[in-house]
KOLFI-264339 format. One record per atom (N, C-alpha, C): y, z, x; residue in three letters. Coordinates in steps of 0.05 Angstrom, whole numbers, padded with zeros to 5 digits, always signed. Layout:
N
YZXALA;...
This chain:
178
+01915+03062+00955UNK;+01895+03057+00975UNK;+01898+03030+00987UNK;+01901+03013+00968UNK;+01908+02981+00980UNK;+01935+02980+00998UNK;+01955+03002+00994UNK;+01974+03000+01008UNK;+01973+03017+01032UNK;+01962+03025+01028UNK;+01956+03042+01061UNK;+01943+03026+01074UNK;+01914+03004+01068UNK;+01903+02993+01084UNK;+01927+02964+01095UNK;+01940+02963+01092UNK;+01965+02940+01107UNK;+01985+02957+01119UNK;+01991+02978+01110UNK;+02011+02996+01122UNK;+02006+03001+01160UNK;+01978+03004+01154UNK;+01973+03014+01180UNK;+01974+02995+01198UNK;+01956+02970+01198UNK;+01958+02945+01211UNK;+01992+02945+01214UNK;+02004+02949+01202UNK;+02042+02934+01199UNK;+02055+02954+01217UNK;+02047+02981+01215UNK;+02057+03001+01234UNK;+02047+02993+01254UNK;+02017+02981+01259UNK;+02011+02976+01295UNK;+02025+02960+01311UNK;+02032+02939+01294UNK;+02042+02911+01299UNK;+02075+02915+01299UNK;+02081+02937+01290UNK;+02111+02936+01293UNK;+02122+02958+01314UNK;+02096+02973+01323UNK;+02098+02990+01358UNK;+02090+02980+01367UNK;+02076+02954+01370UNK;+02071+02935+01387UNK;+02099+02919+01391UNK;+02101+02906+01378UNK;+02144+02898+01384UNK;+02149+02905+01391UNK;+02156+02932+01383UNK;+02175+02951+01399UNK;+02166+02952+01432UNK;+02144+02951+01440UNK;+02138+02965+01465UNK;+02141+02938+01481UNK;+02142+02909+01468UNK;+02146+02886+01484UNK;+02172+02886+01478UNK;+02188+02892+01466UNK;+02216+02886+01465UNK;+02229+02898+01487UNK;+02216+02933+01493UNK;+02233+02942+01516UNK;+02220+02937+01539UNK;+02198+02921+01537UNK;+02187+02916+01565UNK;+02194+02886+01576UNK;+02213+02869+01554UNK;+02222+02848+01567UNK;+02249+02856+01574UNK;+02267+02875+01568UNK;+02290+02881+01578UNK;+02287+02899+01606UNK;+02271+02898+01619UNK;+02263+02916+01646UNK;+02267+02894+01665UNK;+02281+02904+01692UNK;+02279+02884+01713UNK;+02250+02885+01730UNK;+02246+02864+01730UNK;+02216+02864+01738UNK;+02216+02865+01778UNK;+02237+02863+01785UNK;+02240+02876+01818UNK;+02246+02908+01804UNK;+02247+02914+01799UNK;+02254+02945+01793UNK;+02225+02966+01785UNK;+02211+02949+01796UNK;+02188+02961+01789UNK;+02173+02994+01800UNK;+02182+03014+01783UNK;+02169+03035+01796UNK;+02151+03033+01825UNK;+02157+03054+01835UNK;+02133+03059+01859UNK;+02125+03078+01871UNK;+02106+03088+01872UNK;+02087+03106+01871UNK;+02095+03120+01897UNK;+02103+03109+01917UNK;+02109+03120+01937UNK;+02137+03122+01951UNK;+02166+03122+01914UNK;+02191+03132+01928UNK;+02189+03156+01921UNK;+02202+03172+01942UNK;+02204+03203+01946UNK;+02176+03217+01955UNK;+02169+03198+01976UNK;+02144+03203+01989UNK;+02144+03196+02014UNK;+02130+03212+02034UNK;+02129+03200+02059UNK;+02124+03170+02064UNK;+02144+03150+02080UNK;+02122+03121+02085UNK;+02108+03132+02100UNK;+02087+03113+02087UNK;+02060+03111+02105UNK;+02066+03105+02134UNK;+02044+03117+02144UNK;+02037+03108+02180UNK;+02034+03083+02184UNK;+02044+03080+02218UNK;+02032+03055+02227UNK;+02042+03053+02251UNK;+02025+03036+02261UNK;+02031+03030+02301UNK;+02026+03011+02305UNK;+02039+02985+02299UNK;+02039+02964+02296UNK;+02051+02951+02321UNK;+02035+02923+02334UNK;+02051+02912+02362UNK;+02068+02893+02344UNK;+02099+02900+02368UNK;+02119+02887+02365UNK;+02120+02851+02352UNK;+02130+02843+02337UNK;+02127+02809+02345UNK;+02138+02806+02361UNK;+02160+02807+02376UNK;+02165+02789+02395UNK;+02157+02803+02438UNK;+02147+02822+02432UNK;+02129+02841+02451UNK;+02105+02849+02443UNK;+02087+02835+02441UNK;+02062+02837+02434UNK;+02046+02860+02453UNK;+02057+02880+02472UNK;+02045+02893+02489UNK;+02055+02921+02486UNK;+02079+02921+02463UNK;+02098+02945+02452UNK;+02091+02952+02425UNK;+02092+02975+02425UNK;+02090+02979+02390UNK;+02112+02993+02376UNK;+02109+02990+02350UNK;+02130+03009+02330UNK;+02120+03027+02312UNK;+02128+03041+02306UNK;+02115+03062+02290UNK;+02136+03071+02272UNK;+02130+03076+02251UNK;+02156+03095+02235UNK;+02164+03123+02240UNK;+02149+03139+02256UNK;+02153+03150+02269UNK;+02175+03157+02288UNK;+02188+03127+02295UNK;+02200+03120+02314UNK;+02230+03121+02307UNK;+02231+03129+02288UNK;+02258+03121+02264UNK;+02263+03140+02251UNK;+02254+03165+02260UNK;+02256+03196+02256UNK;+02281+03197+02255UNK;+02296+03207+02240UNK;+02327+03220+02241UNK;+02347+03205+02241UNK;+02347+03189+02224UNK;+02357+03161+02219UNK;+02350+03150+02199UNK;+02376+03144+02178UNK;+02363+03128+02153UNK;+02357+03095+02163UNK;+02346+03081+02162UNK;+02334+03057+02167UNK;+02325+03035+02136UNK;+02323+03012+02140UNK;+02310+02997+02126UNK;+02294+02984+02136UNK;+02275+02976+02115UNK;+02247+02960+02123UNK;+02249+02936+02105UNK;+02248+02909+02116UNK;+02245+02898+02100UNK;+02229+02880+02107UNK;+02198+02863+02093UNK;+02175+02863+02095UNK;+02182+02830+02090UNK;+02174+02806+02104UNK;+02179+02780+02109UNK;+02153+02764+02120UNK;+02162+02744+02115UNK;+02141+02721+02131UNK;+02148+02698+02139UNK;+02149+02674+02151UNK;+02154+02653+02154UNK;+02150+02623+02135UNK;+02123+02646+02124UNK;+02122+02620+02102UNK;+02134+02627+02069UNK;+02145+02646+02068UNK;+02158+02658+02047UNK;+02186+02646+02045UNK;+02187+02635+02020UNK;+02212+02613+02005UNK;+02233+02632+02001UNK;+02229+02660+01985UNK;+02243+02684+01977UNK;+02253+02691+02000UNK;+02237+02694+02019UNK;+02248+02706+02055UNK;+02275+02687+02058UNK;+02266+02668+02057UNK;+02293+02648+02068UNK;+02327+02653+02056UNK;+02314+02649+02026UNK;+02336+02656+02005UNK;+02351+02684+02009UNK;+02339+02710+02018UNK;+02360+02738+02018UNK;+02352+02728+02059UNK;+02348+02722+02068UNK;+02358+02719+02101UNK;+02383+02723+02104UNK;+02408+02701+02095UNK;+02427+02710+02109UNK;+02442+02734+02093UNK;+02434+02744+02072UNK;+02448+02771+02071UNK;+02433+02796+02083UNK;+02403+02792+02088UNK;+02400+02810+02116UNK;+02407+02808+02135UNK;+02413+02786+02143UNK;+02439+02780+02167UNK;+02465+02795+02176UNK;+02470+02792+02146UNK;+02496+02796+02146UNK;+02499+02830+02146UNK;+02479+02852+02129UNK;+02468+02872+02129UNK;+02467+02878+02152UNK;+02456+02877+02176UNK;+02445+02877+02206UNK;+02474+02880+02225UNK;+02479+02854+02220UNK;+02511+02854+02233UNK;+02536+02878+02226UNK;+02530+02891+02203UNK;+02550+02910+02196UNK;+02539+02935+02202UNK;+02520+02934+02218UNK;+02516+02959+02239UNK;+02516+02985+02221UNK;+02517+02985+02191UNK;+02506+03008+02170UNK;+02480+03024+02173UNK;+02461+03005+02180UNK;+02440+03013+02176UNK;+02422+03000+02192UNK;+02397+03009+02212UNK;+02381+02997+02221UNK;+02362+02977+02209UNK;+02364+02962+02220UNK;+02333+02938+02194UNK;+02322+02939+02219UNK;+02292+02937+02203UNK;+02261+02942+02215UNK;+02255+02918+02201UNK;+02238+02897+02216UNK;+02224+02881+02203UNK;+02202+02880+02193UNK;+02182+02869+02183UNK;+02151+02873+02179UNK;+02138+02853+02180UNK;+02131+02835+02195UNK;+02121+02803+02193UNK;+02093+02809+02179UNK;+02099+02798+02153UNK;+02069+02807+02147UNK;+02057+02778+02136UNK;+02020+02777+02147UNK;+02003+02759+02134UNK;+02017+02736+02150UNK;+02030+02730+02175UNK;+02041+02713+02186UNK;+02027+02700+02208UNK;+02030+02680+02227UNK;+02020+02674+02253UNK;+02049+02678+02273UNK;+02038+02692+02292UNK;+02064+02700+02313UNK;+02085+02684+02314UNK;+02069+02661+02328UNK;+02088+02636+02334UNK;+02106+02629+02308UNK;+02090+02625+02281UNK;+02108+02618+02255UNK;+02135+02630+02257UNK;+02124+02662+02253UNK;+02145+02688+02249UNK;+02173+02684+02273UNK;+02166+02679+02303UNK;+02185+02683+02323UNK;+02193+02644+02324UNK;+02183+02630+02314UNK;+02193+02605+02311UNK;+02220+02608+02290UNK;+02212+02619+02276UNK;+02232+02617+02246UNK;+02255+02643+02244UNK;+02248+02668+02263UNK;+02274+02683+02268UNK;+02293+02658+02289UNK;+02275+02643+02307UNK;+02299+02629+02330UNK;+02320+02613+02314UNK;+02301+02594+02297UNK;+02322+02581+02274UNK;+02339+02588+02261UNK;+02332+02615+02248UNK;+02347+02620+02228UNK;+02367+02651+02239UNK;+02367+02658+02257UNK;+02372+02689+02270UNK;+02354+02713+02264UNK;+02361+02719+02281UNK;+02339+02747+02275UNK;+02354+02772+02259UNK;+02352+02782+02247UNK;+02378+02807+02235UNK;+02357+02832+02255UNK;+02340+02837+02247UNK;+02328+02866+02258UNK;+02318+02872+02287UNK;+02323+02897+02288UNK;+02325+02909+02310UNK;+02302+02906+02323UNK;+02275+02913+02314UNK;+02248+02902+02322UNK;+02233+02892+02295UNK;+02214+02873+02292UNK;+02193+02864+02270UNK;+02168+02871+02280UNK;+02157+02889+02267UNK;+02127+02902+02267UNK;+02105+02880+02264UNK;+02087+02867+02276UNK;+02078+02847+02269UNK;+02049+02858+02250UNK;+02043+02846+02235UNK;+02024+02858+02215UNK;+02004+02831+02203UNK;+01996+02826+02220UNK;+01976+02803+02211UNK;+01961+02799+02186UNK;+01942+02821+02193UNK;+01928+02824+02172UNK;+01931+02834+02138UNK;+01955+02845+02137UNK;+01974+02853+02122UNK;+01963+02882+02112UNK;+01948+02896+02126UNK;+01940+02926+02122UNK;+01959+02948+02116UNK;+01985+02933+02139UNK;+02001+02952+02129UNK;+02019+02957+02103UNK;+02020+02929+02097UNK;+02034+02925+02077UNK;+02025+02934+02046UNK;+01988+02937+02045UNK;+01976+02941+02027UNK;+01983+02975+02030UNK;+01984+02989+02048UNK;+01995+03017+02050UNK;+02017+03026+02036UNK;+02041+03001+02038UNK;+02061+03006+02037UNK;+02069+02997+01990UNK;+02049+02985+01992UNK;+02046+02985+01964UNK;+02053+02952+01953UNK;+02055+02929+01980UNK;+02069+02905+01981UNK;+02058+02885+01952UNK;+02074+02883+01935UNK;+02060+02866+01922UNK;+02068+02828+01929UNK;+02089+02832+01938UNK;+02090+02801+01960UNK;+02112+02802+01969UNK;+02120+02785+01983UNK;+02152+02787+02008UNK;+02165+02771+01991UNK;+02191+02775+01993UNK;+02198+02798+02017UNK;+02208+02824+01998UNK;+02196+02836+02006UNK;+02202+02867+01995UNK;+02222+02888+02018UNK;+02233+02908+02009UNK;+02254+02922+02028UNK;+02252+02955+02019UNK;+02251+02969+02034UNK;+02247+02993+02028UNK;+02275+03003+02046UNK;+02290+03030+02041UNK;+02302+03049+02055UNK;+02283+03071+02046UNK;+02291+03078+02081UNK;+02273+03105+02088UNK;+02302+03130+02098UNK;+02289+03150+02091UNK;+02313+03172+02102UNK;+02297+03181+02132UNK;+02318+03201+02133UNK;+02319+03215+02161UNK;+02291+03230+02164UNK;+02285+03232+02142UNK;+02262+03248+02145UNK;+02232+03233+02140UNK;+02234+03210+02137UNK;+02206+03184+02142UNK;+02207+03185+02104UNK;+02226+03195+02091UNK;+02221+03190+02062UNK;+02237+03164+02050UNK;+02206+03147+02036UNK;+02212+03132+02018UNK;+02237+03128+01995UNK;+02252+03123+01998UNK;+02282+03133+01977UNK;+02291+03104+01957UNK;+02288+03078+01964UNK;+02280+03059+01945UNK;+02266+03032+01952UNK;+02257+03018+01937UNK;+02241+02996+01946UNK;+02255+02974+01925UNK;+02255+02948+01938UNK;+02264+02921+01921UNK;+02236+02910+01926UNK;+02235+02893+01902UNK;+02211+02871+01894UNK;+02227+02843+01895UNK;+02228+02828+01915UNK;+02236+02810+01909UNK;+02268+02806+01939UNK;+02272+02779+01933UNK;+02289+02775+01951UNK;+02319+02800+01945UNK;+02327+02797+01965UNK;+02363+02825+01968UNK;+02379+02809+01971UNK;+02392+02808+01943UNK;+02422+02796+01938UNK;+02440+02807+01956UNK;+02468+02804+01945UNK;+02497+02814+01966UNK;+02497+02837+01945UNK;+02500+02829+01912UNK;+02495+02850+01897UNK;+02485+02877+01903UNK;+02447+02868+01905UNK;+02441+02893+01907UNK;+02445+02911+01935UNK;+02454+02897+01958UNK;+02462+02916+01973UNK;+02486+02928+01969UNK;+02506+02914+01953UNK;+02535+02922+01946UNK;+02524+02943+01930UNK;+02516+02950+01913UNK;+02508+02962+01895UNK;+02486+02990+01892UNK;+02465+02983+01911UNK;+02447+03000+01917UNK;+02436+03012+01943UNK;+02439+02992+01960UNK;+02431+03003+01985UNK;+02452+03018+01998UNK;+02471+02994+02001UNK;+02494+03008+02019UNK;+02510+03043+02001UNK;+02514+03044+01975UNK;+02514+03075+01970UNK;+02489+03087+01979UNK;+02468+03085+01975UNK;+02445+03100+01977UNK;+02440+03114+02001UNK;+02453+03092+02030UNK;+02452+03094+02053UNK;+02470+03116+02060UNK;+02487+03110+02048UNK;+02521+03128+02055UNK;+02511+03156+02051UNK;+02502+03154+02024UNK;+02488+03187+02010UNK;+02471+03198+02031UNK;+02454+03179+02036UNK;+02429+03199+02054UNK;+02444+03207+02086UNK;+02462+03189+02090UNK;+02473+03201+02112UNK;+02494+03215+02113UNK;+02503+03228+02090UNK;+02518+03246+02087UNK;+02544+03235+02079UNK;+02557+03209+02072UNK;+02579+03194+02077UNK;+02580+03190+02042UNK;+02571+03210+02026UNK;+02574+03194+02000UNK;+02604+03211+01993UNK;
């Protein structure tokens, strides 16, 4: 009886370990999300740099694309910049921007500086869309397929790695090039 009453405490405490042991070996940009292999969400968002134009995802029907969600005052944005750059320039894959939680001027001040990689940036002030989209902070990057489906999301700045590695197959696959 005395040994059962420590046994049990020692079994909790040692599935407790266990469940922090494999939860510190997890990449923490790798974070599940509720909404890959799901339609992205809607939106009709005015252009940043045409404030009188909008974008929609809609707009990007039949075409795998990326989204990748930025700001001007974001340190992380700066850091994967020029390999969205460089991403953009190799004409693989469309990039969509998302200026989110930004001021216009900030956002189109700091593409002039630094280049712009994407084709258009959705301006998103208020960051509504981003809360849609599941943003837990920038810069985050989603590929979308041909069919408006969610297919993976990064948490965190995009190495050369992980496009070597994940996007650019992923891209190839959904467009038939795997």
């Amino acid at each position: 009886m005395l040994r059962a009453r420590f046994l049990i405490p020692l079994a909790v405490f040692a599935a407790f370990i266990g469940i922090l042991a494999v939860g510190l070996t997890l990449d923490p940009r790798e974070v599940p999300s509720p909404l890959i292999n799901k339609p992205a969400p809607a939106f009709n968002l005015p252009q940043l740099a045409q404030p009188d134009k909008t974008i929609s995802q809609q707009d990007m029907l039949g075409r795998v694309w990326l989204l990748n969600v930025w700001a001007s005052w974001c340190v992380s944005c700066r850091e994967e910049h020029s390999t969205i750059l460089e991403l953009a320039r190799s004409g693989v894959v469309p990039v969509l921007g998302l200026n989110y939680k930004d001021e216009r001027a900030d956002g189109l001040a700091w593409l002039a500086r630094l280049g712009n990689p994407y084709q258009i940036s959705a301006y998103d002030r208020d960051g509504r869309i981003g809360i849609d989209y599941g943003v837990y902070g920038v810069p985050e990057t989603y590929v979308i397929d041909k069919a408006g489906v969610i297919r993976y999301k990064r948490i965190g700045a995009v190495t050369p790695e992980v496009v070597r590695d994940k996007i650019l197959p992923l891209v190839k696959a959904l467009n038939g090039n795997a």
